[in-house]
C-alpha positions in Angstrom: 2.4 52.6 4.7 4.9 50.4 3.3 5.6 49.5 -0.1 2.5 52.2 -1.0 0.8 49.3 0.9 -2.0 50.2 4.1 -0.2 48.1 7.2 -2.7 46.5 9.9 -1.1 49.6 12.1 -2.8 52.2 10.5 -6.4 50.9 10.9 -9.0 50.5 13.6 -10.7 47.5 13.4 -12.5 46.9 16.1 -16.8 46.7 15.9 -16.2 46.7 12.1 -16.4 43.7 9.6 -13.2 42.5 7.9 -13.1 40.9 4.6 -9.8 38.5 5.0 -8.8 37.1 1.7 -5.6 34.3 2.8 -4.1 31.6 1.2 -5.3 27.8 2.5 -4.5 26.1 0.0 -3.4 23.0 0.9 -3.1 18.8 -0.5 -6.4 17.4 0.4 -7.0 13.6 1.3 -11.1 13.3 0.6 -10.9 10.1 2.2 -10.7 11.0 5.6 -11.8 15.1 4.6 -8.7 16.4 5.7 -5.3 18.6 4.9 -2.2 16.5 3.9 -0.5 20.0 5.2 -1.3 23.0 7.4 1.5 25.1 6.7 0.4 27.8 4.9 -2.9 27.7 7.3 -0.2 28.1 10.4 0.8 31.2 8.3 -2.0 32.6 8.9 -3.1 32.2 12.2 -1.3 35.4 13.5 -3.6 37.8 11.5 -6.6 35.9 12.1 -6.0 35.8 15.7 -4.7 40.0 15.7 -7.9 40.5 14.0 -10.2 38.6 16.0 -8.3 40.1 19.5 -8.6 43.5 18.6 -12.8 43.1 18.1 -13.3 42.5 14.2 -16.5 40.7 13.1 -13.9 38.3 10.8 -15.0 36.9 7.7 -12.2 34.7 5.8 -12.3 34.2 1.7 -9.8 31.4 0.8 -9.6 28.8 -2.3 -8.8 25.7 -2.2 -7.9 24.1 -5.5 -8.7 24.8 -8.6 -10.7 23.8 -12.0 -7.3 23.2 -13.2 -5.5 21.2 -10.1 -9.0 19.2 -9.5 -7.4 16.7 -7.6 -7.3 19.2 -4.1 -10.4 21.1 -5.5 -12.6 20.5 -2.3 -14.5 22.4 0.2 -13.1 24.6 3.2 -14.5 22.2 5.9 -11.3 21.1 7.2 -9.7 24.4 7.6 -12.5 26.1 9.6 -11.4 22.4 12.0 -7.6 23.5 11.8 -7.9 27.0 12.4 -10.4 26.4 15.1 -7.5 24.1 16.6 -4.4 26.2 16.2 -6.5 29.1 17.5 -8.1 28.1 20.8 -11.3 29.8 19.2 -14.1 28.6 17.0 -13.9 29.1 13.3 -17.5 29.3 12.3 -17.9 27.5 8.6 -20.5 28.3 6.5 -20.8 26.3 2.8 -21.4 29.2 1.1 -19.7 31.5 -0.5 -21.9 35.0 -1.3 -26.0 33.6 -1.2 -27.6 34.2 1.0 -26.5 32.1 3.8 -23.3 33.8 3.8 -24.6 37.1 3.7 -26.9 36.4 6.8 -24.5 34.7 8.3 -21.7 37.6 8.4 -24.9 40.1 9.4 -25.3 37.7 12.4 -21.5 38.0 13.8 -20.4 39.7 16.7 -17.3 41.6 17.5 -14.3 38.8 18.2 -16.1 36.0 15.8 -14.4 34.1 12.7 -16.2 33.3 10.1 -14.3 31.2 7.4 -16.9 31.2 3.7 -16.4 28.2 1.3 -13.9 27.7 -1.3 -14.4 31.1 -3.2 -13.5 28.7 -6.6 -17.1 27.7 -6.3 -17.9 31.1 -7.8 -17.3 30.9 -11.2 -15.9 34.3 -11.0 -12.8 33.1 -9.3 -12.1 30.0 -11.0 -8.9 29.9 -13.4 -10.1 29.2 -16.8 -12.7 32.6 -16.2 -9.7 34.6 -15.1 -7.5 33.3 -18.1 -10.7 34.1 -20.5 -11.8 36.8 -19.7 -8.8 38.4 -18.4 -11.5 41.4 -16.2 -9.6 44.3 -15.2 -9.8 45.6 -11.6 -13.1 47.8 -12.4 -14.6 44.9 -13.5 -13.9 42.9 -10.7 -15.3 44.6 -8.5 -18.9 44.4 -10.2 -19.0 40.8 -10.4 -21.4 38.7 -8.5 -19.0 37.8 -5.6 -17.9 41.8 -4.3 -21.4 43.4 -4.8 -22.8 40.5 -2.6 -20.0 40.4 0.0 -19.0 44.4 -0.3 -21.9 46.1 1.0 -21.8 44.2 4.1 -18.0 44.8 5.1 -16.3 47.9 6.5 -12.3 46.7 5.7 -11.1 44.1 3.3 -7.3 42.7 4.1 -5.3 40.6 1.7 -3.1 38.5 3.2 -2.3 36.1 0.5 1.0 36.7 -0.6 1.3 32.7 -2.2 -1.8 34.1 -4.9 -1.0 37.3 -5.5 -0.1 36.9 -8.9 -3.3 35.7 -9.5 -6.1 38.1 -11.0 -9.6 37.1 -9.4 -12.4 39.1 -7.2 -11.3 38.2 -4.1 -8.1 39.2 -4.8 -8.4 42.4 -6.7 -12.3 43.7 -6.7 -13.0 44.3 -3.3 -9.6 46.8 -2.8 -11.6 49.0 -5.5 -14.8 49.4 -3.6 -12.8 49.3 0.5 -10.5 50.3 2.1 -8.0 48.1 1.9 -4.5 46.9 3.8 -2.5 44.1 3.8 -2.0 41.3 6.7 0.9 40.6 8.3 2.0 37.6 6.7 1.7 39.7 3.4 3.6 42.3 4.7 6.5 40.4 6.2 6.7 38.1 3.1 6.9 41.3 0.9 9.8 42.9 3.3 11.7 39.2 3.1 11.4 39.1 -0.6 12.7 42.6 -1.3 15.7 42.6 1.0 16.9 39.7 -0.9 16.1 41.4 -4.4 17.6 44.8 -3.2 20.7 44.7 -0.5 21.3 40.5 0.0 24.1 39.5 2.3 27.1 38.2 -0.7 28.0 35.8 -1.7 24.1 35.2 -2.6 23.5 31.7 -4.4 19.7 31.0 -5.9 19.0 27.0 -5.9 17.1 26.6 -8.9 15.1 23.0 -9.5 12.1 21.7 -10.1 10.0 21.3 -12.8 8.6 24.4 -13.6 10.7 25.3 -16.2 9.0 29.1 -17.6 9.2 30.4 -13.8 12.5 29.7 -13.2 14.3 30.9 -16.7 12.5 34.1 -15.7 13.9 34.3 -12.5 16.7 33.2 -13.7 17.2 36.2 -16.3 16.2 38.6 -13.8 18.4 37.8 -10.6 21.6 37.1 -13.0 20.6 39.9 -15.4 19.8 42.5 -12.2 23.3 41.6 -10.1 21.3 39.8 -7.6 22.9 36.1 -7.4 26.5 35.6 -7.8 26.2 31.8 -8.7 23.0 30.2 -9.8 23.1 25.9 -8.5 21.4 24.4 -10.8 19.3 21.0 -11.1 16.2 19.3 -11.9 14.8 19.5 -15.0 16.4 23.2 -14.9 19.5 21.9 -15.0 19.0 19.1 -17.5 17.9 21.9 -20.1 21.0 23.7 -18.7 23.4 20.8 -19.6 21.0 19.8 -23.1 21.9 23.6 -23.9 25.5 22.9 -23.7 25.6 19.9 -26.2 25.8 17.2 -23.0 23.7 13.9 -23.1 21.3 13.9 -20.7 19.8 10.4 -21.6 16.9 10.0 -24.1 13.7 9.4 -21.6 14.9 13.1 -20.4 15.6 14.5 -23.8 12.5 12.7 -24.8 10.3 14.4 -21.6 11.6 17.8 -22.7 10.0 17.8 -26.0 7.3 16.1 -25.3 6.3 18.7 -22.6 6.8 21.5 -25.0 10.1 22.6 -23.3 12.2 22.6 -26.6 12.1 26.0 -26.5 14.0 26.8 -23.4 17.2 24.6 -24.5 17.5 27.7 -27.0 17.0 30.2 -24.2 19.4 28.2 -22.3 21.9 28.7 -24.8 21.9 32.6 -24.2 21.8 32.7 -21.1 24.7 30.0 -20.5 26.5 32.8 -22.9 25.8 35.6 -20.8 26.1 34.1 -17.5 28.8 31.3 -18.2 30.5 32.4 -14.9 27.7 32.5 -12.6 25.6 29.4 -13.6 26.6 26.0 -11.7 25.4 22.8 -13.7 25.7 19.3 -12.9 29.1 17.6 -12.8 26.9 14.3 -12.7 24.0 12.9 -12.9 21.9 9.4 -11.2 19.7 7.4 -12.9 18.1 4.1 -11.6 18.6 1.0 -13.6 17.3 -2.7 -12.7 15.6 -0.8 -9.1 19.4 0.4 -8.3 20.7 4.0 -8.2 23.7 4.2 -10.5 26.0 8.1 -11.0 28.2 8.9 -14.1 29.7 12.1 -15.3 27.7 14.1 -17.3 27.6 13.3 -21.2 27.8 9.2 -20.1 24.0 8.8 -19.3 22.8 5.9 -21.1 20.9 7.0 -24.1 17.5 5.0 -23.4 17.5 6.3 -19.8 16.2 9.6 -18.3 18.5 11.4 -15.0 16.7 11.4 -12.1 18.9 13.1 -9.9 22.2 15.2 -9.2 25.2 13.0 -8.8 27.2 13.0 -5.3 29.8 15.1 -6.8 27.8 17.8 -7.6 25.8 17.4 -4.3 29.2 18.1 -2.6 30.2 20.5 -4.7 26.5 22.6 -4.0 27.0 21.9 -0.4 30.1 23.7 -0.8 28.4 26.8 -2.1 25.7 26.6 0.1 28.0 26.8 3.0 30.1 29.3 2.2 27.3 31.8 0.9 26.1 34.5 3.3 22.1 34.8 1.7 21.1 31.5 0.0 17.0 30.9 -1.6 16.3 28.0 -2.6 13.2 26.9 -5.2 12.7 23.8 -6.4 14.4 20.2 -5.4 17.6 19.1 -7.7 16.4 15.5 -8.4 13.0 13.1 -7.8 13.2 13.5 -4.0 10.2 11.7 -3.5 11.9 8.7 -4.0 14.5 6.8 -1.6 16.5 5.8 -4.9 16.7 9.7 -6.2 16.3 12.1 -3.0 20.6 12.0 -2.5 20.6 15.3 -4.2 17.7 17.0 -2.9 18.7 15.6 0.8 22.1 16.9 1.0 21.0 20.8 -0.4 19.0 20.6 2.3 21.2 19.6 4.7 23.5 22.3 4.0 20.7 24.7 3.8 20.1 23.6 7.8 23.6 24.0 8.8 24.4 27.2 6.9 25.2 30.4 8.5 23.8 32.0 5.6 20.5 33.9 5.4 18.5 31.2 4.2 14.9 31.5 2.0 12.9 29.0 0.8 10.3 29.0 -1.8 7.5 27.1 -3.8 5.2 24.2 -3.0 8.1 21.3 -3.3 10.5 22.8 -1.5 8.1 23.3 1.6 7.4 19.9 1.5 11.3 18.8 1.0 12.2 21.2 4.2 9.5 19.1 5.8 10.2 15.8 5.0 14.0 16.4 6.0 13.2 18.0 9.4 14.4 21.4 8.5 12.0 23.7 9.3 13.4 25.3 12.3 16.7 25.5 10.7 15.8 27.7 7.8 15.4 31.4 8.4 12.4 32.3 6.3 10.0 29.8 4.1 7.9 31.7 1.7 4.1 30.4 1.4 4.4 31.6 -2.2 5.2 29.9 -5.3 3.8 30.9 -8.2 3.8 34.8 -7.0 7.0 34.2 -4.9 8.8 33.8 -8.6 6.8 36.5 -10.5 8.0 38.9 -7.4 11.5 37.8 -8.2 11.1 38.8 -11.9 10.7 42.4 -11.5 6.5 41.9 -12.1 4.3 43.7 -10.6 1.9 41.7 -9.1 -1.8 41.8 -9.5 -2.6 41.9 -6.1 0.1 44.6 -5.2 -1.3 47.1 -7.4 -5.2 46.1 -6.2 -3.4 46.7 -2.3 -1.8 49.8 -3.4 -5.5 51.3 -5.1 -7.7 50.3 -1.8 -5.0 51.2 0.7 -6.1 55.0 -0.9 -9.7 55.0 0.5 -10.8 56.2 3.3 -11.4 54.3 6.0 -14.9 55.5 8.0 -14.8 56.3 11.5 
């Protein structure tokens, strides 16, 4: 075991039926009913393909979207094509989840087959607002609707969604209460990646905080800071325009005026105490870019033009985080520093990322944006480990113990049958 975790090692698999739970989650174009990415479904592929070598009868649980994010909230049709593809085997599909068309269909596999179910969010079980509501405990789980369908009919379940495990749903947690449980290898190695940077990182070790998600990242912040982890802290995004608000700088009104509006008043307080404890380990902004008249323009911090927001780092402080960046021996990176989705404000995020590719250092990188930023710059075979997590990738780096851990940790205790 690692981690109190089962490993794929430790179990026999073949002739007996594997409940997979991954992460596919991926941007979905309707239009043309398919993914906008395949990252996370490349992830994957090497358990799915271990799994389906070695003689399992393979049966995949996956989400895709949610009641909350309804914009990607779509069927599991155009995985089962690109795992078919990127395996060289066919991915049955099935548009069901646990009726009985599912439940026939995993009866009917045979040793070797892949069988991927429907978005398990179709199950009202699984969706967000349930879990938020009713908040089920583990014990509960596993008597809902979706495990006492699926349950019965498996020998093994594997998690091997790292990117949800801080999620608190069925197919997450229930099933490791009722089988015998292990986790996958993408699981595994993103758990050893993550906790060799919390515990023994290569120094210097800078954290890259940006982004928008401002609650994940003053967490993490506190924790890695708070816990010795990361010597300096870069800082950018909306991150650092709290940062800079904290310290009395003008960050322009249409920023100031976002902050509030978004209900993230409160962290300019937090800010304030953690700029007091951490003074000499936080980096912020030197300047700043905003975009006047459909032309980029930079001024020091505190000279933003009150009726205009920042939109990016100024090249100053994108030299000066290059700098860091380069001469750190561990780096991770969440969240770009400025609105790199546009030509006019990407400077900033561009040149972190080019000195993320051309680093020595060990290099992670984490969360939904920054995958897509490594893409879009052409730096994914330049960066040492890219974690498929976001939301759990952060809670991980908090100290929390995620849901799906302790579910792992529980089934990995049962037996498994000869």
């Amino acid at each position: 075991m690692r981690f109190g975790i089962r490993t794929m090692d430790e179990i026999e698999v073949r002739g007996k039926t594997v409940l997979l739970r991954v992460d596919l989650n991926q941007p979905v174009d309707r239009a043309t009913d398919t993914l906008k990415s395949i990252a996370r479904i490349e992830a994957s592929v090497p358990t799915i393909r271990e799994l389906s070598d070695k003689g399992a009868k393979v049966v995949i649980l996956a989400h895709q979207g949610s009641d909350i994010e309804y914009k990607n909230y779509y069927c599991t049709r155009p995985h089962a094509k690109v795992l078919t593809d990127l395996l060289g085997r066919q991915v049955q599909w099935i548009d069901d989840v646990c009726g009985p068309a599912a439940r026939e269909a995993i009866k009917a596999l045979h040793d070797g087959d892949i069988l991927l179910l429907d978005n398990v969010r179709h199950v009202a079980e699984e969706q967000t607002l349930f879990e938020m509501k009713l908040q089920l405990t583990h014990e509960q789980q596993a008597k809902t609707l979706l495990v006492e369908k699926l349950a019965p009919l498996a020998d093994l379940y594997i998690g091997d969604a790292f990117a949800a495990a801080h999620r608190d749903q069925p197919s997450l947690c229930g099933f490791q209460q009722v089988l015998p449980s292990a986790m996958g290898r993408l699981f595994e190695k993103e758990y050893c990646v993550i906790s060799g940077l919390m515990e023994a990182p290569e120094r210097p070790c800078v954290f890259v905080l940006g982004g928008a998600k401002i609650s994940d990242a003053f967490l993490m912040m506190d924790t890695v800071l708070g816990g010795g982890v990361a010597d300096k802290v870069l800082t950018g995004g909306l991150v650092g325009q709290i940062l800079l608000a904290a310290k009395g700088e003008e960050i322009g009104k249409d920023s100031m005026d976002f902050i509030l509006k978004s209900n993230y008043g409160e962290y300019i307080e937090k800010a304030k105490g953690i700029i007091e404890k951490y003074a000499d380990k936080i980096v912020v902004p030197v300047d700043l870019a905003y975009v006047e008249d459909g032309v980029r323009k930079e001024c020091t911090v505190g000279s933003v033009p009150a009726h205009i927001g920042a939109m990016d780092i100024g090249s100053e402080t994108a030299a000066l985080y290059q700098q860091h960046i380069r001469s750190a021996k561990t780096v991770f990176c969440n969240g770009p520093v400025g609105v790199f989705e546009k030509p006019l404000t990407e400077l900033g995020t561009k040149a972190v990322w080019d000195a993320l590719g051309d680093t020595q250092a060990y290099t992670v990188i984490g969360g939904g944006d920054s995958i897509t930023a490594t893409t879009k710059y052409g730096k994914t075979a330049s960066i040492d480990y890219i974690c498929t997590g976001g939301g759990a990738l952060i809670r991980f780096l908090t100290g929390e113990e995620l849901p799906v851990v302790k579910a792992l940790r529980h089934g990995s205790k049962l037996e498994v049958k000869a």
